[in-house]
N, C-alpha and C positions, 0 to 999 in steps of 0.2 A: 533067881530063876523066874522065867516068867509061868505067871499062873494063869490059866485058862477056866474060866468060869460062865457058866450059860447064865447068858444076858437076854429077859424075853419083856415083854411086851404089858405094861401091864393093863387089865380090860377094864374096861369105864364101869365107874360106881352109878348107883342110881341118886341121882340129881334131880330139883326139881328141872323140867324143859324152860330154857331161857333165849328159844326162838333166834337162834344163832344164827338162822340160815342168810343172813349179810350183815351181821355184827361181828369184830372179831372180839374175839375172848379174852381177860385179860391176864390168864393163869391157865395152867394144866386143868387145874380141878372144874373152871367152867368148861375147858375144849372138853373134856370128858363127859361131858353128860349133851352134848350133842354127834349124830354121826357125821356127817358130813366132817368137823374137824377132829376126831377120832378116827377117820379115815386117811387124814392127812398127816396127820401124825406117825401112824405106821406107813405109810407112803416114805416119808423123811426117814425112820428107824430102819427100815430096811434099805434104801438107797445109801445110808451110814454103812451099814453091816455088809454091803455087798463089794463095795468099796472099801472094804476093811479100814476103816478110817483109824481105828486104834485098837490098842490090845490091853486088856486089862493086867497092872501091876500093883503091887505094894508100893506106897511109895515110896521113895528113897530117902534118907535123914538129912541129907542137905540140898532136898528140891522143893518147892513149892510148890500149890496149884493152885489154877487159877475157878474159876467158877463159869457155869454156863444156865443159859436161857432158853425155852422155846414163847418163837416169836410167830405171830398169828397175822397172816394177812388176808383179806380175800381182793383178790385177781381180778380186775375191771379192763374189758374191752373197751377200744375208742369209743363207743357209742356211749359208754356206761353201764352197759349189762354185764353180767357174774360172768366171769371168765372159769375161774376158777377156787380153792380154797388150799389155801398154800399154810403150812406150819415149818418152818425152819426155826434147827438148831444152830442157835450163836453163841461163841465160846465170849468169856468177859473178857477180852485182849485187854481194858484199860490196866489188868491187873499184871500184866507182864514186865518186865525190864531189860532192856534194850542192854544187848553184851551177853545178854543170860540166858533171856526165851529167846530172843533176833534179832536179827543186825539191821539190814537191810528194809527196807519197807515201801520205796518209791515203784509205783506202778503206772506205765501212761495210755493215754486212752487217745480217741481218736478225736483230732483238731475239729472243732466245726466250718471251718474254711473248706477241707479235707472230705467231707460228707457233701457241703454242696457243690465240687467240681466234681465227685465222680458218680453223686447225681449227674450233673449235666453230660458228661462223657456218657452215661448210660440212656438218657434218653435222643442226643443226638444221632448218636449211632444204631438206634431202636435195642437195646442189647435187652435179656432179661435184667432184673434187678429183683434177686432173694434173699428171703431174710431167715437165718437159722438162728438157734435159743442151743445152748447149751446144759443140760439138766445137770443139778448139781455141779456147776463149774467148780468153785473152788477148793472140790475133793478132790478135784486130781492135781493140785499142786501137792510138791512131794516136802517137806520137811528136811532141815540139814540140821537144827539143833531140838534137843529134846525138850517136849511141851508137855505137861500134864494135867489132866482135869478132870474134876469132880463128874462122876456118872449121874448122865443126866434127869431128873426128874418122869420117872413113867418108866424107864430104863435101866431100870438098878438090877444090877445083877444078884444071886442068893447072897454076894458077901460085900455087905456094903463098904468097908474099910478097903476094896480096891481103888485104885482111878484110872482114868485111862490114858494112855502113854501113844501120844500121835502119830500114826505114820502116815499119816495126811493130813491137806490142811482141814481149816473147817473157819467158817462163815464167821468174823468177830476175830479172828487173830489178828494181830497187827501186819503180817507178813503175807499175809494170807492172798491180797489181789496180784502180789510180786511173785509169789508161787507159782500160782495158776497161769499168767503171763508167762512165765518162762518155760513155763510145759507144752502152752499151745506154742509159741516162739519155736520150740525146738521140733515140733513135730510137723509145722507148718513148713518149715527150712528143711527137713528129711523129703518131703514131697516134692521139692523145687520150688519153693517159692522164693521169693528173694523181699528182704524188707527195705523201706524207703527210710535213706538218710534225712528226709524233711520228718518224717511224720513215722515213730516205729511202729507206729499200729495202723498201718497199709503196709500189704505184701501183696507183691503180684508174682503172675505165675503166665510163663508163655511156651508156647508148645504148638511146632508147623503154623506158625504166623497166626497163633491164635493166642488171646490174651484173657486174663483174668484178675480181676481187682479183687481186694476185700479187705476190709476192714474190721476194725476191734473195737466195740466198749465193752469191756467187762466180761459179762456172760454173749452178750449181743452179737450176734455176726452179719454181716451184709457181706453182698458178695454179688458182682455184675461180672458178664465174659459176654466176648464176641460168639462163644459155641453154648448151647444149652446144655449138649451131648460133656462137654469138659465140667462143667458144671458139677453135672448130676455124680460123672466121677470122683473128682474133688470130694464130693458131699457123701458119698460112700465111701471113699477112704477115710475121711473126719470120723464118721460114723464108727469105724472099728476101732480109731483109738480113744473117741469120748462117745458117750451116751446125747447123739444131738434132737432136736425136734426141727424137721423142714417144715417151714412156716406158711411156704408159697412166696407170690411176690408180694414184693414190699408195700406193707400199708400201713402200719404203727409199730413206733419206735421210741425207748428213752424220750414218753412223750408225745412223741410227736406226729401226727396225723400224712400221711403220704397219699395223696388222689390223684388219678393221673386221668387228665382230661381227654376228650375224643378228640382234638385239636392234637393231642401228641403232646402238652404240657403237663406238665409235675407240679402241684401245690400242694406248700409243705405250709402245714398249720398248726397251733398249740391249744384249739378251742377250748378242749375238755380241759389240759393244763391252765387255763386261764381261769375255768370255771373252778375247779378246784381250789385255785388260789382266791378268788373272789368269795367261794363260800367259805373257806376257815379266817376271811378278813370281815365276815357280813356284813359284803357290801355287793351282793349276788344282785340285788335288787335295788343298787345304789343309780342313780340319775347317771347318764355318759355325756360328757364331754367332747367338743369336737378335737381339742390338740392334747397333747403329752404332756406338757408343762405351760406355766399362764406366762404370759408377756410381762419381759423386764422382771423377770424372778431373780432376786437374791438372796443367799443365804452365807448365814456365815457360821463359824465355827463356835464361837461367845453368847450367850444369853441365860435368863433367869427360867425358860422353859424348859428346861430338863426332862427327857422319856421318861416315865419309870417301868415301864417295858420296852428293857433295850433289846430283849430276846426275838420279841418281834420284829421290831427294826428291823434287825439284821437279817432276819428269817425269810422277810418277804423280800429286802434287794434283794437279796442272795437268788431267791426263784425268779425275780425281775430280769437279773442278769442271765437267768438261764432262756428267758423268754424273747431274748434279744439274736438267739438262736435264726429264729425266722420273723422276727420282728425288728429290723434295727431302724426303723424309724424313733425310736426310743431309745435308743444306745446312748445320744447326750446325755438325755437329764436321769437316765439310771447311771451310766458314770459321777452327773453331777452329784444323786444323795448317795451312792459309795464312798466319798469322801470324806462321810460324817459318820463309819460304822461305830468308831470308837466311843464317840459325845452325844448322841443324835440328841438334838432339840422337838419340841413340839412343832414347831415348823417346817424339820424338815420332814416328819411325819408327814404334815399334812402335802409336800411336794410326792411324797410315795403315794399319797388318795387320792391324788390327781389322775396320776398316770391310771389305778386303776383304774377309776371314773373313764378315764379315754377306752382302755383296754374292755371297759365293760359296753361300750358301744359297737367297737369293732372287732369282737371275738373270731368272725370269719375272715379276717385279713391273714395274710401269708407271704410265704415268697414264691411266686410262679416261676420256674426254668422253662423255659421256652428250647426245644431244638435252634441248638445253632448250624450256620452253613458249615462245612466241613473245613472251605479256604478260607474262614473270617474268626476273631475272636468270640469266644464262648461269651454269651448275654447272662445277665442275671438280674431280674428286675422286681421290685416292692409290687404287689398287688395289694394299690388302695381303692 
């Protein structure tokens, strides 16, 4: 039978002040003794509760549970200034097993090919282009097999031998982006939209010769139409069946910097991304280079130089690769040291501090979309 037991909140202890106000915290016990992320916390705790994410059970003799975290971040706008002070709860999915907590787990997001054609569809045609945030996305995926987890830290109800048995997703399950996907999926498809056999995360939507794009990462939503007025409906319908934030038009994203020039052109840049990457490599302040890679570079797979942080290595192509987004003047020689994630050599380290070195000269470089003519192929050109 299930048990119902009042689960509240519990209030911050007196702590010495550890001037949190853009540090994030590395435990409950620090977030507690600042407000600001004691405010975020119960911000998280009731958006849980509201969402009836789970119901407290006994657990059952041949179930497991898994364990959960809260995780501290604070919210940087493109400039770099506090956005915000975010604490979310994430469940320990590593500890799950597939057949048992869930099957299924593939989620897709939207191509980068796919973002810069309907950019360019959107500024040739002058259309809006808005960007909506989804609050707590992946509570509203719903669960098909039983998950359960330990009552979180700050959140213990009077009986702590409960846990809680999910009837939503939550942030860290393995299943969890596949959920939430198939929720928006089905609700976007109730509205009339239809999704694209290239790309399933574009769905468009047309109505008396007027049309509507949009797109998916994650929580992320973009979204261009010939009508403002279809738009803003579209965005009031979403609104009734998830909890969304209208952003305005589009100026940062997963990243990435959106400016739209008085010329009518779109330059899409990664500056801050670039800086970020530059300062966890310290090399913020490193000399630039004028090309990506040095002439006549080889590298090969064999040598006595061995990383011994291969963590990093891989850490920084991986963000390399993502940088190639609006940067593919780079795309060779980041494919070139991708080819070394398994063995990387000191050398080919040193092919990765190159590029930044380049990258750290030309932080303001982008892709400009220029309006195309309406009878001519769509342009897409490197702004160096």
């Amino acid at each position: 039978m299930k048990t119902r037991a009042k689960s509240g909140f519990v209030q911050p202890k007196r702590y010495p002040s550890l001037l949190l106000t853009h540090c994030e915290p590395k435990n409950v016990k620090q977030a507690l003794s600042d407000s600001n992320w004691h405010a975020s916390m119960r911000d998280e705790f009731d958006a849980l509760q509201k969402n009836h994410t789970w119901d407290l059970f006994p657990l059952p003799p041949n179930r497991s549970v898994i364990g959960c975290k809260l995780v501290f971040r604070v919210k940087e706008n493109a400039d770099g200034t506090l956005n915000r002070f975010k604490a979310r709860l994430v469940a320990m999915g590593f500890h799950q097993l597939q057949g048992f907590d869930f099957n299924e787990t593939f989620s897709p997001v939207i191509k980068p090919f796919t973002i810069r054609i309907i950019l360019c569809l959107g500024i040739t045609y002058k259309w809006t282009i808005q960007q909506l945030d989804v609050n707590n996305a992946f509570l509203n995926g719903t669960l098909d097999e039983e998950v359960y987890m330990q009552q979180p830290q700050g959140f213990e109800s009077s009986d702590p031998s409960l846990v809680c048995k999910h009837n939503k997703a939550l942030y860290g399950l393995k299943h969890a982006p596949r959920q939430w996907f198939e929720r928006l999926k089905a609700t976007l498809l109730n509205l009339g939209f239809t999704d694209s056999k290239c790309d399933p995360s574009l769905f468009t939507y047309a109505k008396n010769k007027q049309i509507v794009y949009l797109f998916v990462y994650v929580d992320d939503i973009i979204v261009t139409s010939s009508s403002s007025d279809l738009v803003l409906q579209l965005v009031k319908k979403l609104n009734s069946a998830f909890s969304l934030k209208h952003l305005g038009d589009l100026d940062y994203f997963l990243g990435i910097e959106v400016k739209k020039q008085s010329d009518g052109t779109l330059l899409l840049t990664q500056s801050k991304y670039l800086r970020d990457l530059l300062s966890k490599t310290n090399m913020l302040e490193s000399n630039p280079v004028s090309t990506p890679m040095q002439s006549k570079l080889k590298l090969t797979k064999t040598g006595p130089d061995y990383m011994s942080d291969t963590f990093q290595f891989r850490s920084v192509v991986g963000a390399l690769q993502y940088d190639t987004i609006t940067r593919p003047e780079i795309s060779y020689v980041v494919n070139k040291v991708c080819q070394f994630m398994a063995h990387p050599l000191e050398s080919h380290w040193q092919a990765v501090k190159h590029i930044l070195h380049y990258l750290k000269g030309t932080l303001d470089y982008g892709l400009c979309f220029q309006p195309a003519s309406i009878h001519h192929p769509l342009s897409v050109k490197s702004l160096l």
